[in-house]
N, C-alpha and C positions, 0 to 999 in steps of 0.2 A: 383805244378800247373804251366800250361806254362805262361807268364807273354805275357798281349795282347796289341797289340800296336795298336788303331785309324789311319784311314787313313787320312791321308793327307788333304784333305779336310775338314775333321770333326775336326783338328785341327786347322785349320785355319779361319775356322768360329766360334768356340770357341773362339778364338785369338781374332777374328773380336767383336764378341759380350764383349768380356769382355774388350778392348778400349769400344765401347759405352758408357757402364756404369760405366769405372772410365771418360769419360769424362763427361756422365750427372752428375755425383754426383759432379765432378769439378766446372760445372757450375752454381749448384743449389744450393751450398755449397760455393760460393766464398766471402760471408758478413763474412764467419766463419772464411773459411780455411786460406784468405787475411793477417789479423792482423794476426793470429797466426805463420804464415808462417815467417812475419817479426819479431814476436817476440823470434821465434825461430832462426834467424840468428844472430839478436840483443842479443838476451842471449850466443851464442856462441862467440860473438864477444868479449864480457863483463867478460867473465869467465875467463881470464887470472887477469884480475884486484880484480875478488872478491877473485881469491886463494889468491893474493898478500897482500889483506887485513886482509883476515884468518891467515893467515903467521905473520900477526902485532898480534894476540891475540885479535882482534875486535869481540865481537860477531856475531854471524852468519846472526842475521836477521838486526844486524846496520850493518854491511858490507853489504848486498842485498841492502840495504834502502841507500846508499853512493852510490852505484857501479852504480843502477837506477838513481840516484841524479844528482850524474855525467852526463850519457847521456843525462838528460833530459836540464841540465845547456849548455852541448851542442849545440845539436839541437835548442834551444830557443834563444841562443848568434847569432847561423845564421842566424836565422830567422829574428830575431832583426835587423841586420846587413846587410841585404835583403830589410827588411822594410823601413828602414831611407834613403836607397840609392834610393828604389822605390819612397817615400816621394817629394824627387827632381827631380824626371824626371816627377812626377804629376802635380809639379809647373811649367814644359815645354806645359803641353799639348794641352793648345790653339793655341802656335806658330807651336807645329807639327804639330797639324788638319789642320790649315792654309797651311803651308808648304804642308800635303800632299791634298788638294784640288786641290792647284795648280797643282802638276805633276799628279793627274787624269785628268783637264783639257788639260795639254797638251798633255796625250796619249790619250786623246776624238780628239782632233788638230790632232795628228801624225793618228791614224785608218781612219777620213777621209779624208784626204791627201794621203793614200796610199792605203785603200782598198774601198774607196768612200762611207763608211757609215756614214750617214749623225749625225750628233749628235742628231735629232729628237729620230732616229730607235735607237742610244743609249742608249736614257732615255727612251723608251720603256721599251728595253731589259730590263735595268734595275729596270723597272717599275713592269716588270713580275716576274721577279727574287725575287722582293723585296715584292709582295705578294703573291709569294707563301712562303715567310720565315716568313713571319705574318699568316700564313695559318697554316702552323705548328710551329707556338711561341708556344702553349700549351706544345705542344709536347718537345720544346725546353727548356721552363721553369720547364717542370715537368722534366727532365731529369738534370739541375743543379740544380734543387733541389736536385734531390739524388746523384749527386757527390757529392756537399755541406756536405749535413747528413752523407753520407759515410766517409767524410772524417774527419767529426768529431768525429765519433765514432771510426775512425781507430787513430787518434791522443787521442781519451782515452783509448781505449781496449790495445793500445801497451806495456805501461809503465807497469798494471797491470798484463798481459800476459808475460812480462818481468820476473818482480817480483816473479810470480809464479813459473816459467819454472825452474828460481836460486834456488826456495827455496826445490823445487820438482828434481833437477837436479838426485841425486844419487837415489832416486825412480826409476823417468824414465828410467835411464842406469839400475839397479837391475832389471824392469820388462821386459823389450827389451830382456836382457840373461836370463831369465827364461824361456819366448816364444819360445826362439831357442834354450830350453837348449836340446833337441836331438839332435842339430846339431852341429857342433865342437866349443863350447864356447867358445874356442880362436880365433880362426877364425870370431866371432862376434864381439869381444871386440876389434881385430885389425881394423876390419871396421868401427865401432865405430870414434874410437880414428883417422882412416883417415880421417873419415869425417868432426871430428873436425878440424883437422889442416887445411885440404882443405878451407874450410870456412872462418876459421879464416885470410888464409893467403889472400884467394881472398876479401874478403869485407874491407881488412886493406889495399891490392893492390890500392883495385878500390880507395880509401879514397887519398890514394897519389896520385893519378894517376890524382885525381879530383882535388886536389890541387896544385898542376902541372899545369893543362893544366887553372887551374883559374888564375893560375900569366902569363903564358903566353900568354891566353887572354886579359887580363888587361894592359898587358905591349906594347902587337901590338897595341889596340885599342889606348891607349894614345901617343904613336910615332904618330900616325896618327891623333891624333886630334878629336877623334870621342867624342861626350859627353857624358856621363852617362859610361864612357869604365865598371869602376870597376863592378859597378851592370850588362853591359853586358857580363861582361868575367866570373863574378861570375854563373849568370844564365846558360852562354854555356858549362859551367863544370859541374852546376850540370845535365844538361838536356843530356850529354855527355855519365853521368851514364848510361841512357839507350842504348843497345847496337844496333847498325848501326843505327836506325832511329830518335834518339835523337841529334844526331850530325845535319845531315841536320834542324832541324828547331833553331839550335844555330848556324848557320850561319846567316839564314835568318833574325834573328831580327836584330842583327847591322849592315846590309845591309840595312834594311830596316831606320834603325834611320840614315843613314849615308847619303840613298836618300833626307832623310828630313831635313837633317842641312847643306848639302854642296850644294853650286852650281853645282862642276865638278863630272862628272862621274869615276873621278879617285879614289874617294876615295869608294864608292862600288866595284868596282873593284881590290883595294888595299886588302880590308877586306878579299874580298873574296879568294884571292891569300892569306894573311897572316894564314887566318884561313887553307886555305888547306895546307898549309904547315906545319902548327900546327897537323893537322890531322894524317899527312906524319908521323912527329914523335911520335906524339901518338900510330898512329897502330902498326908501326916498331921498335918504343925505348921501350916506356911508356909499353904497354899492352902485349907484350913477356916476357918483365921480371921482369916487376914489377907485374902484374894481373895475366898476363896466364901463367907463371912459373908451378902453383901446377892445375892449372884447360884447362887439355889439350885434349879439344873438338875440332871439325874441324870445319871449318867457314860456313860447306854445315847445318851439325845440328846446330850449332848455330844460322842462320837467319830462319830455318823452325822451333826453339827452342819459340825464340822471337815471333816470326808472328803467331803461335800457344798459349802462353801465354798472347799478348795482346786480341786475339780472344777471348779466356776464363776470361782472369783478368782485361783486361784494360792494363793501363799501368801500374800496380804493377804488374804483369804476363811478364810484358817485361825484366823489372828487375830482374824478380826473376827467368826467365826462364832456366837461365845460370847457378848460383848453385844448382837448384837442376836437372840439367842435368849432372851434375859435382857428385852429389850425385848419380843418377842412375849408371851412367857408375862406382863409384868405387863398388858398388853391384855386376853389373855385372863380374866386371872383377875378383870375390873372388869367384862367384859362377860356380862351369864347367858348367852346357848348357848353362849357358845365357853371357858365355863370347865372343862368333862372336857378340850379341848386343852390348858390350862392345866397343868391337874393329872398331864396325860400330859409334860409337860414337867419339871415340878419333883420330887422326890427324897423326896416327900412318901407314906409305902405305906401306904393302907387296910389294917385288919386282920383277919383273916376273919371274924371276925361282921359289920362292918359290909358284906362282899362279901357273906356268905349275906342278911342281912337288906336287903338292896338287891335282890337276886336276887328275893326274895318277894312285892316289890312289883310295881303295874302300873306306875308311873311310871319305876323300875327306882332312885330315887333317895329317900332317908329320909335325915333328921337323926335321932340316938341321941345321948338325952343320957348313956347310959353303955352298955357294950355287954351283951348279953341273956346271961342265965343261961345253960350248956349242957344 
């Protein structure tokens, strides 16, 4: 029977239709898929510690209930640690309001001095402004309300979706290779087993990478004088974690504290010079080889990766946009058709011979074992 191939079109509206619908379910599904997503990186993160415990003769479910224990003893030391630093800069917040009243009066002074709006038409403006923000407070209130909830239930769903994921681990892997036991078994189990490493090594990267750039925040802030440096340099690490758009607003708070406790404009301007150069090493030292070593996407899918997961998740889609873009690409690149996806994901650029000598063919695709004379 001759085997029939869809035209062109009918493939690509196939294509077309079935994005829709893994994006609606993404989006209709995201109270679910959210936690579990992290508690699947979390339990991949963690599984080096639970063999190590198994390896001691612990039993299985007190090793899971230690390995959980642990992270939770973590996460809660920072938070803690977060908490007591925020504590003191709450005991500032009358002299900042102050402080920043004042430098709103004096750019109400510097607009009409330079563009002659009078400070009446500025308490208009913002007269309007500020009822239309009480106009939609409803709206504003019901919406932290459900980050609020969200985010309680993402801080309880975790630990237990953790727990599970461990205690289910060698289920999961046994039913995965049974799904595709038609298709080369070993070929599944190596994918598998790359994924893990991938993960492991980038969520242990970013982990250093954050605590890094948290002593080097800490350490410029206090050269310079700024207050509260440690809780800023702590929060511009973690807010760092998320990828390109996280960085710009950990700039801006200790520029912004630095407007409000200094006289001179030198020391916002210090900040922000330290921090970009902090950045500087960040992108080019820090995240080459300590993150992006094992997860090597190109920077064009990465920010449409991000921009696309916050759209869908918030900013847990920002974070997470990156490993499992790092998990598609190692799919693709194990599977033959879906490996130009692959290759259109990774950082990896053909060079013009082998584009012209690809171009020549009918298949549109040649191996060169060197590239052709000019």
């Amino acid at each position: 029977m001759p085997k029939t191939t869809l035209p062109f079109f009918a493939r690509v509206t196939i294509t077309l239709l079935g994005l829709i619908l893994l994006t609606v379910i993404l989006w209709y599904s995201r109270e679910i898929l959210v936690p579990l997503a992290f508690a699947a990186l979390l339990a991949t993160l963690l599984n080096p510690v639970l063999n190590a415990l198994e390896r001691m003769k612990i039993p299985r479910l007190l090793a899971i209930s230690l390995t959980v224990l642990l992270a939770i003893l973590i996460v809660f030391g920072l938070a803690y640690f977060i908490a007591v630093q925020f504590s003191q800069f709450s005991e500032a917040l009358p002299q900042f309001k102050a402080k920043l009243l004042s430098l709103v009066a004096d750019f109400q002074a510097w607009l009409e001095s330079r563009f002659r709006i009078s400070t009446a038409k500025q308490v208009a403006y913002l007269r309007q402004g500020t009822s239309n923000l009480l106009q939609n407070s409803g709206a504003l209130l019901s919406t932290t309300f459900g980050l609020v909830t969200g985010l309680v239930v993402l801080i309880t769903l975790i630990p237990v979706y953790v727990f599970l994921l461990l205690l289910y681990r060698n289920l999961l892997v046994y039913f995965i290779l049974q799904v595709f036991s038609n298709y080369n078994t070993h070929k599944v189990s190596t994918i598998l087993d790359e994924i893990k490493k991938v993960i492991q090594s980038y969520i242990f990267g970013l982990l250093i990478e954050a605590a890094i750039v948290a002593a080097l925040n800490s350490i410029a802030l206090l050269l310079l004088g700024i207050d509260y440096a440690i809780l800023l340099g702590v929060l511009g690490a973690v807010l760092n974690m998320i990828p390109y758009l996280g960085g710009l607003v950990a700039i801006a708070l200790p520029v912004l504290i630095a407007m409000a406790t200094k006289e001179s404009l030198f020391y916002p301007l210090a900040v922000i010079g330290a921090y970009m150069f902090i950045q500087f090493i960040d992108n080019n030292i820090l995240v080459p080889k300590v993150v992006a070593s094992k997860v090597r996407i190109n920077a064009l899918i990465s920010i449409l990766a991000v921009l696309v997961g916050g759209a869908l998740w918030g900013i847990a889609g920002m974070f997470l946009s990156i490993p499992l873009v790092a998990i598609l690409k190692i799919i693709f690149d194990r599977i033959a058709p879906l490996k130009p996806w692959g290759m259109l994901l990774g950082d990896d650029i053909p060079d013009a011979a082998l584009l012209h000598a690809s171009s020549q063919t009918d298949s549109g695709i040649i191996i060169l074992d060197k590239a052709p004379e000019e």
